[in-house]
N, CA, C and O atoms as a CHARMM CRD file, in Angstrom:
* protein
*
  264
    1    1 UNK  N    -35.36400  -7.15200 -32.21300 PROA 1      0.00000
    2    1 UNK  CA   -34.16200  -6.39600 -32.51100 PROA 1      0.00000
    3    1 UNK  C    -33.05400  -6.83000 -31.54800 PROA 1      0.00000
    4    1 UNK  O    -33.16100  -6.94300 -30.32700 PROA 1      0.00000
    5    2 UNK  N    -32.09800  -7.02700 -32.21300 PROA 2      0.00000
    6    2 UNK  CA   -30.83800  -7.74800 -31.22000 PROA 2      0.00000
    7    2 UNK  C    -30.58500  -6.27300 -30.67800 PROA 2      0.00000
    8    2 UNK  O    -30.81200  -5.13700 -31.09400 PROA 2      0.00000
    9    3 UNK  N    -29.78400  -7.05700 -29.11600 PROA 3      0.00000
   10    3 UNK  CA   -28.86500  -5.91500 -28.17600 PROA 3      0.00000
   11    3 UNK  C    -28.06800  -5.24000 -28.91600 PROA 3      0.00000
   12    3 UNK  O    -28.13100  -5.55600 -30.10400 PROA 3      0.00000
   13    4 UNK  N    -27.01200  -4.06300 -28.54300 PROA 4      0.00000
   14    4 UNK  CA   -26.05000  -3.63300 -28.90200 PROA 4      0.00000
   15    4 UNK  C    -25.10900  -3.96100 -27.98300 PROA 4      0.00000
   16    4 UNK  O    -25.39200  -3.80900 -26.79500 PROA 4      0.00000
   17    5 UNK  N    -23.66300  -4.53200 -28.40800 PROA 5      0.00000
   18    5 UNK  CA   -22.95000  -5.55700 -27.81300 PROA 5      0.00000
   19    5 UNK  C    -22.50700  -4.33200 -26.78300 PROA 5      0.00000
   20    5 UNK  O    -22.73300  -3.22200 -27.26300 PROA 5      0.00000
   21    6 UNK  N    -21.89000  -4.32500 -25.39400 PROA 6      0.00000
   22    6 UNK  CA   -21.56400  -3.09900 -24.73400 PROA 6      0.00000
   23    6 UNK  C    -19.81900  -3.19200 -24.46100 PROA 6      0.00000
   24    6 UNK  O    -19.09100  -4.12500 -24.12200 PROA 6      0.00000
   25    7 UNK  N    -19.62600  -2.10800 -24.70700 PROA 7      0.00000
   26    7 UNK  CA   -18.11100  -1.86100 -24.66100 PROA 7      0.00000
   27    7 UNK  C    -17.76500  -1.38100 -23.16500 PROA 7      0.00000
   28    7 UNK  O    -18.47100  -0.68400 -22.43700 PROA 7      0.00000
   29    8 UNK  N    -16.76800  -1.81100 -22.95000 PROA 8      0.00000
   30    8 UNK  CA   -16.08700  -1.44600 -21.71800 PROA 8      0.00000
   31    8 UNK  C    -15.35200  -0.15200 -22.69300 PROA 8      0.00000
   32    8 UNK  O    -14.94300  -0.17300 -23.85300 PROA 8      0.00000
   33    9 UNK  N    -15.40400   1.27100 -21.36800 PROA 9      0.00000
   34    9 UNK  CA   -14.62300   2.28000 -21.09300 PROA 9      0.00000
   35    9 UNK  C    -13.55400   2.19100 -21.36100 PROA 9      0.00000
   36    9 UNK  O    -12.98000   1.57100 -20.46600 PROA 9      0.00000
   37   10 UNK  N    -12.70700   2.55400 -22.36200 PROA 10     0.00000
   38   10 UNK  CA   -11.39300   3.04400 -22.60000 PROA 10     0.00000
   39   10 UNK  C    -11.18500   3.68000 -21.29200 PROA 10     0.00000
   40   10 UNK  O    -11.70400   4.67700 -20.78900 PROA 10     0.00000
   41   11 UNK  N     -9.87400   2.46500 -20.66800 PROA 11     0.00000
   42   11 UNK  CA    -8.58000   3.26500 -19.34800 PROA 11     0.00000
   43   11 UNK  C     -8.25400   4.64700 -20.40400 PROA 11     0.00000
   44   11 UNK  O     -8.40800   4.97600 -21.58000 PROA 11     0.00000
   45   12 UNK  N     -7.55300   5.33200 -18.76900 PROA 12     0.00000
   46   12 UNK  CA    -6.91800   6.10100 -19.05500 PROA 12     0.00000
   47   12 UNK  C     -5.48900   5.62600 -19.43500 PROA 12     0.00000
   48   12 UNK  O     -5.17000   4.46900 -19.16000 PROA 12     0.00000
   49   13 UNK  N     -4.45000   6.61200 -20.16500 PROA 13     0.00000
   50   13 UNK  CA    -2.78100   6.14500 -20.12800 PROA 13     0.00000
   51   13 UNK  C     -2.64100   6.94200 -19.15500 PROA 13     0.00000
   52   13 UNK  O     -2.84400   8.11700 -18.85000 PROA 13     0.00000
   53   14 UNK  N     -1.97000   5.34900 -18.47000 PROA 14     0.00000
   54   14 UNK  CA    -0.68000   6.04600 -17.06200 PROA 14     0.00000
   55   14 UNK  C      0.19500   7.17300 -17.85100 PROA 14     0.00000
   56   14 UNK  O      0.62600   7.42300 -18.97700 PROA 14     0.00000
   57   15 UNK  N      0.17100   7.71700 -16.45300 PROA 15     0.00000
   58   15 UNK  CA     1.63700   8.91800 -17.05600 PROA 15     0.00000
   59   15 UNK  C      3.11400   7.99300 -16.92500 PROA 15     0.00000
   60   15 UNK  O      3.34900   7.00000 -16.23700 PROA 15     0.00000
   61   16 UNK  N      3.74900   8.54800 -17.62200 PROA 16     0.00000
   62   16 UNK  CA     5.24600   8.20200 -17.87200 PROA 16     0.00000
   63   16 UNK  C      6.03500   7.90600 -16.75600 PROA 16     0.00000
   64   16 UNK  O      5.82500   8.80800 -15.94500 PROA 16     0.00000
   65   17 UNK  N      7.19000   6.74800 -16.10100 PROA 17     0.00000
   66   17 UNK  CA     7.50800   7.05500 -14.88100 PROA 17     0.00000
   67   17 UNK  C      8.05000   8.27200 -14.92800 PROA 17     0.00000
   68   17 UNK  O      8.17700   8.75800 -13.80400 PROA 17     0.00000
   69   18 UNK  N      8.45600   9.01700 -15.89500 PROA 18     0.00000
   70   18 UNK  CA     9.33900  10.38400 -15.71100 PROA 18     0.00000
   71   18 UNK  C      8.45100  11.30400 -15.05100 PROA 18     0.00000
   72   18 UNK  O      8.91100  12.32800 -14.54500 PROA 18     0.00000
   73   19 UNK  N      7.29100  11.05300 -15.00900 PROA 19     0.00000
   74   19 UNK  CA     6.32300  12.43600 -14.55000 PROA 19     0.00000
   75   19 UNK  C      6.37500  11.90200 -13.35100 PROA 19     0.00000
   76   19 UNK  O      6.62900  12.71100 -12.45900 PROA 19     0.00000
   77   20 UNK  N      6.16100  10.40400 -12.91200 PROA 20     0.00000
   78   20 UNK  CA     5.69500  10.06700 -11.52900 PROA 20     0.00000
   79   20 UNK  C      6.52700  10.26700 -10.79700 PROA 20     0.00000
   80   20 UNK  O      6.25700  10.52800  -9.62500 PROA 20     0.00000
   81   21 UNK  N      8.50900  10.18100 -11.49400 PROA 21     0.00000
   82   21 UNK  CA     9.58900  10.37900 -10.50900 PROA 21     0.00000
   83   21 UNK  C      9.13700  12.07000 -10.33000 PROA 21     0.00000
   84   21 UNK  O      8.27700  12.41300  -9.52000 PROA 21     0.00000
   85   22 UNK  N      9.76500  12.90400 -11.09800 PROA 22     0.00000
   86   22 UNK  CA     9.46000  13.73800 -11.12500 PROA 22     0.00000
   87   22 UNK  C      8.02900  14.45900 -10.25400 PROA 22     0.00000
   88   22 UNK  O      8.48300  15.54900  -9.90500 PROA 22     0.00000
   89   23 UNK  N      6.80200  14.40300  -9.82700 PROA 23     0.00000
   90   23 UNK  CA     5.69000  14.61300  -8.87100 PROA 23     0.00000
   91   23 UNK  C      6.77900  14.22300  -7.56100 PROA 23     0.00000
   92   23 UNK  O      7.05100  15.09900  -6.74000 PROA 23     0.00000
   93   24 UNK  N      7.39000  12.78200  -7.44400 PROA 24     0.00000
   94   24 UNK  CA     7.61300  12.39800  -5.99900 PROA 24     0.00000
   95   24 UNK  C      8.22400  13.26000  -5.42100 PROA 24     0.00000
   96   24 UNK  O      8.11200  13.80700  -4.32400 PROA 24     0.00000
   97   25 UNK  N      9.40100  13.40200  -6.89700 PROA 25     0.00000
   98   25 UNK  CA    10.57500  14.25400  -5.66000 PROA 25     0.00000
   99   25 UNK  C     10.15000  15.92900  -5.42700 PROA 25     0.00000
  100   25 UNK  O     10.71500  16.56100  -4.53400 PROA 25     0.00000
  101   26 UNK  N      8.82800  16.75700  -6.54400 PROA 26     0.00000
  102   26 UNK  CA     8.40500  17.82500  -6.00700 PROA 26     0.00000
  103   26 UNK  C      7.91600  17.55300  -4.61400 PROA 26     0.00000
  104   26 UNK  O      8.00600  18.39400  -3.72000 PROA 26     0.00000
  105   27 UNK  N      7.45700  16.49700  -4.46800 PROA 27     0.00000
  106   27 UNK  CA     6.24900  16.47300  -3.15400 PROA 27     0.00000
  107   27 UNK  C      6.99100  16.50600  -2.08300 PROA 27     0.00000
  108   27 UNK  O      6.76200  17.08200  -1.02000 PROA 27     0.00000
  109   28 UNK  N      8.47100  15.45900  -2.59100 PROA 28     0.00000
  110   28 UNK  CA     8.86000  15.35500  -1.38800 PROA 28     0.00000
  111   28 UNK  C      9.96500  16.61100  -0.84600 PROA 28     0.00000
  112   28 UNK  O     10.52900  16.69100   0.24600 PROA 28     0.00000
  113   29 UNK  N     10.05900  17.73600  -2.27800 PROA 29     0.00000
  114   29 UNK  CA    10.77600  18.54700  -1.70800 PROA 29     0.00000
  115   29 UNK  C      9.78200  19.78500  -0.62700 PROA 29     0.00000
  116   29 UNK  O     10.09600  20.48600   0.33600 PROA 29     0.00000
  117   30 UNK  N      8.83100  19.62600  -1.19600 PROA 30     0.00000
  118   30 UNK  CA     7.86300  20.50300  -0.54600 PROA 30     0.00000
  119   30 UNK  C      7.92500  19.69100   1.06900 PROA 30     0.00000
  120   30 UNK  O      8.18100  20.35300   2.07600 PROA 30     0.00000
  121   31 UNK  N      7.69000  18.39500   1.12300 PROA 31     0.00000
  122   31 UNK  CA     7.51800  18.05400   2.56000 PROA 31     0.00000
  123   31 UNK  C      8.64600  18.67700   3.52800 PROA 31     0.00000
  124   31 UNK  O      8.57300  18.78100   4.75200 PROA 31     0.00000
  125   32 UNK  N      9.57100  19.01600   2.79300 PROA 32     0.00000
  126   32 UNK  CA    10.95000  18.82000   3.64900 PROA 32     0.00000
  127   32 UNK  C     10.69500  20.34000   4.01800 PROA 32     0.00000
  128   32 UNK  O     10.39200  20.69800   5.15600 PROA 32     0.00000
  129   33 UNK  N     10.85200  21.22000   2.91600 PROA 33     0.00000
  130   33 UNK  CA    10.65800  22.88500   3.43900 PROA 33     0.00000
  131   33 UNK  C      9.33100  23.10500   4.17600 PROA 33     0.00000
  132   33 UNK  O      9.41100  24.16600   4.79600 PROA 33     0.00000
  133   34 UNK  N      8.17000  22.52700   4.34400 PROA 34     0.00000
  134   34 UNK  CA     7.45400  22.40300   5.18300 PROA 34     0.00000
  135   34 UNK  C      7.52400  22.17300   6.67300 PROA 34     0.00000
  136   34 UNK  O      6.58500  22.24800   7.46500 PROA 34     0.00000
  137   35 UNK  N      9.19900  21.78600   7.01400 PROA 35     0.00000
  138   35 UNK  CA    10.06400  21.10200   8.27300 PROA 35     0.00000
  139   35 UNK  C      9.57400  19.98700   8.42700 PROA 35     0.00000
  140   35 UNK  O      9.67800  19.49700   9.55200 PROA 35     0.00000
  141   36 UNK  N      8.80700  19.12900   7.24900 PROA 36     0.00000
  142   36 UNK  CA     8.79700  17.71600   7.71700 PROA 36     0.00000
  143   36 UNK  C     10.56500  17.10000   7.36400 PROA 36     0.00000
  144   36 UNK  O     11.42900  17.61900   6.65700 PROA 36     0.00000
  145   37 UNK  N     10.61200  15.55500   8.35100 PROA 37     0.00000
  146   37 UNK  CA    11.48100  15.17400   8.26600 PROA 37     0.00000
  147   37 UNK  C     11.54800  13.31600   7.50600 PROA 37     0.00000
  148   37 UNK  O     10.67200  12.46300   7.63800 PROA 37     0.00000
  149   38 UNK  N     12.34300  13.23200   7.05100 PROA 38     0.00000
  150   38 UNK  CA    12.93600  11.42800   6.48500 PROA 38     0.00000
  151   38 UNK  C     13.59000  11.02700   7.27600 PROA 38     0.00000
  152   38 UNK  O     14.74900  11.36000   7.52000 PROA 38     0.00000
  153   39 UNK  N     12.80100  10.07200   7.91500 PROA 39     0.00000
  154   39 UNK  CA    12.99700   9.14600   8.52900 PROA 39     0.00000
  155   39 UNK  C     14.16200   7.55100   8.26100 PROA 39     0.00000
  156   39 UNK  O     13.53700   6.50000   8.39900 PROA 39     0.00000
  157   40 UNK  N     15.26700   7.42700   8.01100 PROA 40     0.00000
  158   40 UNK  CA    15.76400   6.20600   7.52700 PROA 40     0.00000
  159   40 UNK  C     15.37100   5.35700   8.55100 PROA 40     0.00000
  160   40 UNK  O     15.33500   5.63700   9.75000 PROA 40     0.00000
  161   41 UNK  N     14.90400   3.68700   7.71000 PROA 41     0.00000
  162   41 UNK  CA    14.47900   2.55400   8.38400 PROA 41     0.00000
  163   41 UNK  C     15.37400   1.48500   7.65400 PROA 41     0.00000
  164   41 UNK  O     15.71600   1.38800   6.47500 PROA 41     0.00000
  165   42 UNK  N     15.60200   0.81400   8.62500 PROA 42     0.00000
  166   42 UNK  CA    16.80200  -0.20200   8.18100 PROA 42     0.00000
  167   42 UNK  C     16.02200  -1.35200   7.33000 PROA 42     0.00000
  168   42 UNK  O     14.88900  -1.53000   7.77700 PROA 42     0.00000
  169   43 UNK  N     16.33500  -2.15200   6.24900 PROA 43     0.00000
  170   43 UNK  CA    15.97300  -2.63800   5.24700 PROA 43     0.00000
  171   43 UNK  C     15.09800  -3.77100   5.63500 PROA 43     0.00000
  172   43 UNK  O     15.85000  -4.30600   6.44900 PROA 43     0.00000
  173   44 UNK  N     14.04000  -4.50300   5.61900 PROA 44     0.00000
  174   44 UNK  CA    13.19400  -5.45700   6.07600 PROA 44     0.00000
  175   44 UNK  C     12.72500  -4.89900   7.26900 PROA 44     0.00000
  176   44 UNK  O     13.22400  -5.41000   8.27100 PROA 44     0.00000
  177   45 UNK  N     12.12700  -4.23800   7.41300 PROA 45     0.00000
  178   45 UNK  CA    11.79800  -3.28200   8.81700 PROA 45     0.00000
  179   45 UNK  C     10.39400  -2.84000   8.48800 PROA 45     0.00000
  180   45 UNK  O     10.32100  -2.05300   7.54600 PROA 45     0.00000
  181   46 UNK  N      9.05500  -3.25100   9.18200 PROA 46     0.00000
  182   46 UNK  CA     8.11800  -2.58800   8.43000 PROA 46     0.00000
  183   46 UNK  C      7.35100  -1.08300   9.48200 PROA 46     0.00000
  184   46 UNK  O      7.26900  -0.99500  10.70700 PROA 46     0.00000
  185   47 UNK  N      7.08900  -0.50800   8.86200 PROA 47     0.00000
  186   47 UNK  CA     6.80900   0.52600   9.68400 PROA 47     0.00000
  187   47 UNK  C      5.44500   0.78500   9.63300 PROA 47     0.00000
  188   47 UNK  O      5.01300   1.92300   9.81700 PROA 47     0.00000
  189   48 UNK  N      4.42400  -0.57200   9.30200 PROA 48     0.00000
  190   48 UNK  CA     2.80400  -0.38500   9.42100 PROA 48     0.00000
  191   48 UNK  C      2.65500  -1.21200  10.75300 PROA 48     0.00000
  192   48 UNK  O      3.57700  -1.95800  11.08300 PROA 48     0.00000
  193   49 UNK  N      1.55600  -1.10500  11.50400 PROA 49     0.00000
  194   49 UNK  CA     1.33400  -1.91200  12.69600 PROA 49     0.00000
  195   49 UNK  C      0.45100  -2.79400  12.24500 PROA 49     0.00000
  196   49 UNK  O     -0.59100  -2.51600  11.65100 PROA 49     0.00000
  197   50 UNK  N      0.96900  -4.18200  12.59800 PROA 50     0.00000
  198   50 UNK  CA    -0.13900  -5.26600  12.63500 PROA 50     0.00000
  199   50 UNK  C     -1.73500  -5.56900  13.62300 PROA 50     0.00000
  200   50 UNK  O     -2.01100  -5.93400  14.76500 PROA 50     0.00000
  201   51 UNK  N     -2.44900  -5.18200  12.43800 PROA 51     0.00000
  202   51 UNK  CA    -4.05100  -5.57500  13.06800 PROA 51     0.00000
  203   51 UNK  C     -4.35800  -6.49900  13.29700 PROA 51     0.00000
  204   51 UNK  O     -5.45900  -6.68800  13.81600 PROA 51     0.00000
  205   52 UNK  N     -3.23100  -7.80800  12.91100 PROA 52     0.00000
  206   52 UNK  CA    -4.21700  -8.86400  12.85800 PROA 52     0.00000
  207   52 UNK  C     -4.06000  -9.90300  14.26000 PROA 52     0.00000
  208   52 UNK  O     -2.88200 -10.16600  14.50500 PROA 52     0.00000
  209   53 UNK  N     -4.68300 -10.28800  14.84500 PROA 53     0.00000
  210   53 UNK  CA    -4.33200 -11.25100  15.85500 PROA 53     0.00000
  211   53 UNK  C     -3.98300 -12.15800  15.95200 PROA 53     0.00000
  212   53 UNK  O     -3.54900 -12.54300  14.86600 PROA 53     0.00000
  213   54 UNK  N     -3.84800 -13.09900  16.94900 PROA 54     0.00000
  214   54 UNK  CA    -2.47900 -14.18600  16.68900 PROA 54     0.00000
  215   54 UNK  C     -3.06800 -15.28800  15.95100 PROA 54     0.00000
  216   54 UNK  O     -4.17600 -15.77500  16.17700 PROA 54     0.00000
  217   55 UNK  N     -2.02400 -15.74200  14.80800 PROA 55     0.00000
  218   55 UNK  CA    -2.59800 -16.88900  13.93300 PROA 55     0.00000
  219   55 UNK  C     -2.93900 -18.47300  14.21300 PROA 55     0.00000
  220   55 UNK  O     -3.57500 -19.39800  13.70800 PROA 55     0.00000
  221   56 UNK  N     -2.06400 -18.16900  15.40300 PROA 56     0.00000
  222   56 UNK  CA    -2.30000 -19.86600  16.50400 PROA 56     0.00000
  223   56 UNK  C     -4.06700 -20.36600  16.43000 PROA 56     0.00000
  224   56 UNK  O     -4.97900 -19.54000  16.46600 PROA 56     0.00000
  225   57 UNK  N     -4.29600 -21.98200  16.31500 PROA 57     0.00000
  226   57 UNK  CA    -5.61000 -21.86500  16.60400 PROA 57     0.00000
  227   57 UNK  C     -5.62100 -22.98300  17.29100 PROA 57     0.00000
  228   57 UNK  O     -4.54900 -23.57800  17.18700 PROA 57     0.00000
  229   58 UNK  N     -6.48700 -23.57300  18.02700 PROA 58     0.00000
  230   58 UNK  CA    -6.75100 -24.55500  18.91700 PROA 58     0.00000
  231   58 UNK  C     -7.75600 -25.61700  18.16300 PROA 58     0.00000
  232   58 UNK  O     -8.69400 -25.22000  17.47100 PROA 58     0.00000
  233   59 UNK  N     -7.53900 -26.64300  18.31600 PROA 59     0.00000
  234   59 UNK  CA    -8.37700 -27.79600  17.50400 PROA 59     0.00000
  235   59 UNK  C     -9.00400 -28.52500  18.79000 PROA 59     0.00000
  236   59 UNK  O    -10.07100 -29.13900  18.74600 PROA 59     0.00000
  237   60 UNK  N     -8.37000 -28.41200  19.71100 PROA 60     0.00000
  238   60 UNK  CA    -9.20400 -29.05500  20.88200 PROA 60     0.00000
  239   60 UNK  C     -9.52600 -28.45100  22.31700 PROA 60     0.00000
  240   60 UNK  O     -8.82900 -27.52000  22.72100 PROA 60     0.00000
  241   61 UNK  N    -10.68100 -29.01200  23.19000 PROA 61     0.00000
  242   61 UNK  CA   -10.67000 -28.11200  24.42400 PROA 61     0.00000
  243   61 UNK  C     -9.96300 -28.91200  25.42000 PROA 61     0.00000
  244   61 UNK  O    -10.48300 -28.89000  26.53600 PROA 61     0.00000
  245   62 UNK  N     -8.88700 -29.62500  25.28800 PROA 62     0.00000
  246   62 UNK  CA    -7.84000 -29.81500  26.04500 PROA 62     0.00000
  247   62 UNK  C     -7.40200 -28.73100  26.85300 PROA 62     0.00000
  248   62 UNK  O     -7.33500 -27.66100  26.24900 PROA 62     0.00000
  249   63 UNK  N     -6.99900 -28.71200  28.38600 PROA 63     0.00000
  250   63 UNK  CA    -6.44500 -27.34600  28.96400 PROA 63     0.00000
  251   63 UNK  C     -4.92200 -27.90400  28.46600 PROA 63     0.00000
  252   63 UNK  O     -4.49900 -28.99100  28.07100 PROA 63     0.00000
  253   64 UNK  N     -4.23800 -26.35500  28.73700 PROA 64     0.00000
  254   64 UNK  CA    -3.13900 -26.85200  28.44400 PROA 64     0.00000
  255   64 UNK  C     -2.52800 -27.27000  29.91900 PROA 64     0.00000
  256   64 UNK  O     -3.09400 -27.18300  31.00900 PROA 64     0.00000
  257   65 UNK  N     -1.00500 -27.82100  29.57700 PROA 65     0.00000
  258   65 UNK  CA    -0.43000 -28.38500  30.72500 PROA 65     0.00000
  259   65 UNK  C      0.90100 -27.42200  31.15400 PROA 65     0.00000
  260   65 UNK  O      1.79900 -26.90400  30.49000 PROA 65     0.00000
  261   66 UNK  N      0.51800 -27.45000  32.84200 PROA 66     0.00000
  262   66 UNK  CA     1.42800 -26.24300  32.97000 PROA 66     0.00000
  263   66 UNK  C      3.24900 -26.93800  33.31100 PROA 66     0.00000
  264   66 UNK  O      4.19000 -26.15800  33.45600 PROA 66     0.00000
């Protein structure tokens, strides 16, 4: 008896951006009467901290020269 071919799960539908604007700016009105505050950051400015360590790598065990 052959397999039965298997279907992938029907996604859900995204909600509309109108609902998603709409959620942000409830959330974010709630943050504010909560006395949180917005922060403005000037444009190309990132405000996550870098984990990663320095990308430099060394190809040889040459010391360096001072």
């Amino acid at each position: 008896m052959a397999a039965k071919p298997k279907t992938a799960a029907s996604k859900k539908k995204q909600p509309d951006a109108s609902e998603t604007s709409l959620s942000i700016e409830e959330q974010t009105a709630a943050f504010l009467k909560a006395g949180g505050a917005i922060e403005q950051i000037e444009s190309g400015v990132s405000g996550q901290q870098s984990m990663a360590g320095p990308k430099h790598i060394t190809l040889s065990n040459k010391p360096k020269s001072e």
